[in-house]
C-alpha positions in Angstrom: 81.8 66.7 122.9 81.1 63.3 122.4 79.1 60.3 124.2 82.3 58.8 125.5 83.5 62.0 127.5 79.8 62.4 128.7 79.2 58.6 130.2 83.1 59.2 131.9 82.3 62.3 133.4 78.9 61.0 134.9 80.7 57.7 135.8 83.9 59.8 137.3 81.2 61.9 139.4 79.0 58.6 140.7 82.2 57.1 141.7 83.3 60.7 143.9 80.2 59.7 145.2 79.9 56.1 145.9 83.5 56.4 147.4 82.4 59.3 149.9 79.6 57.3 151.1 81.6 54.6 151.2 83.9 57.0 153.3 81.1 58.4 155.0 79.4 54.9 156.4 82.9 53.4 157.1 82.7 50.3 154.1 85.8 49.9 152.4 84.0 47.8 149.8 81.3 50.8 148.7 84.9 52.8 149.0 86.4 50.2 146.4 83.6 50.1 144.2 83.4 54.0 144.2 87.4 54.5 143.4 87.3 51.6 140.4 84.2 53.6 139.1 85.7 56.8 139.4 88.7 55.1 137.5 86.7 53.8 134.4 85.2 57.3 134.1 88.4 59.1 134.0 89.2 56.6 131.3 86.1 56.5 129.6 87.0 60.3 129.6 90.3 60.4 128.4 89.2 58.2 125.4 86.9 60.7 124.6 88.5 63.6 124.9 91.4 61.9 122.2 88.7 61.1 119.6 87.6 64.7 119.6 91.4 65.9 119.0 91.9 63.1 116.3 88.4 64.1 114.7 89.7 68.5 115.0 92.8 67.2 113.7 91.4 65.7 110.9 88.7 68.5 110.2 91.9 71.2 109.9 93.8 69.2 107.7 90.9 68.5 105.3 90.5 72.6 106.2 94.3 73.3 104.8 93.4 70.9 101.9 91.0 72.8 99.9 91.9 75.0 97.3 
């Protein structure tokens, strides 16, 4: 697990949040806000989650490498 799949999963949970709120007290703007940050977590997450499977990838081919 790295930082990058960390921050977007926080970011992806605080904009569930913001958006219900923003549901919740009837303000399409907090409802906005909410969805864009839930987007840029997501993203932020996906990012992540395709270093990690470059850096596995790498570490079995070095693996299948050695002698």
């Amino acid at each position: 697990m790295n930082k990058d799949q960390i921050k977007g999963a926080a970011k992806e949970v605080a904009g569930k949040a913001q958006r219900a709120l923003g549901d919740a007290v009837d303000s399409p703007k907090h409802e906005a806000k909410g969805l864009a940050r839930e987007a840029e977590g997501k993203l932020q997450k996906n990012i992540g989650n395709a270093r990690e499977t470059v850096k596995d990838d790498a570490a079995r081919e070095r693996d299948l490498r050695k002698p």
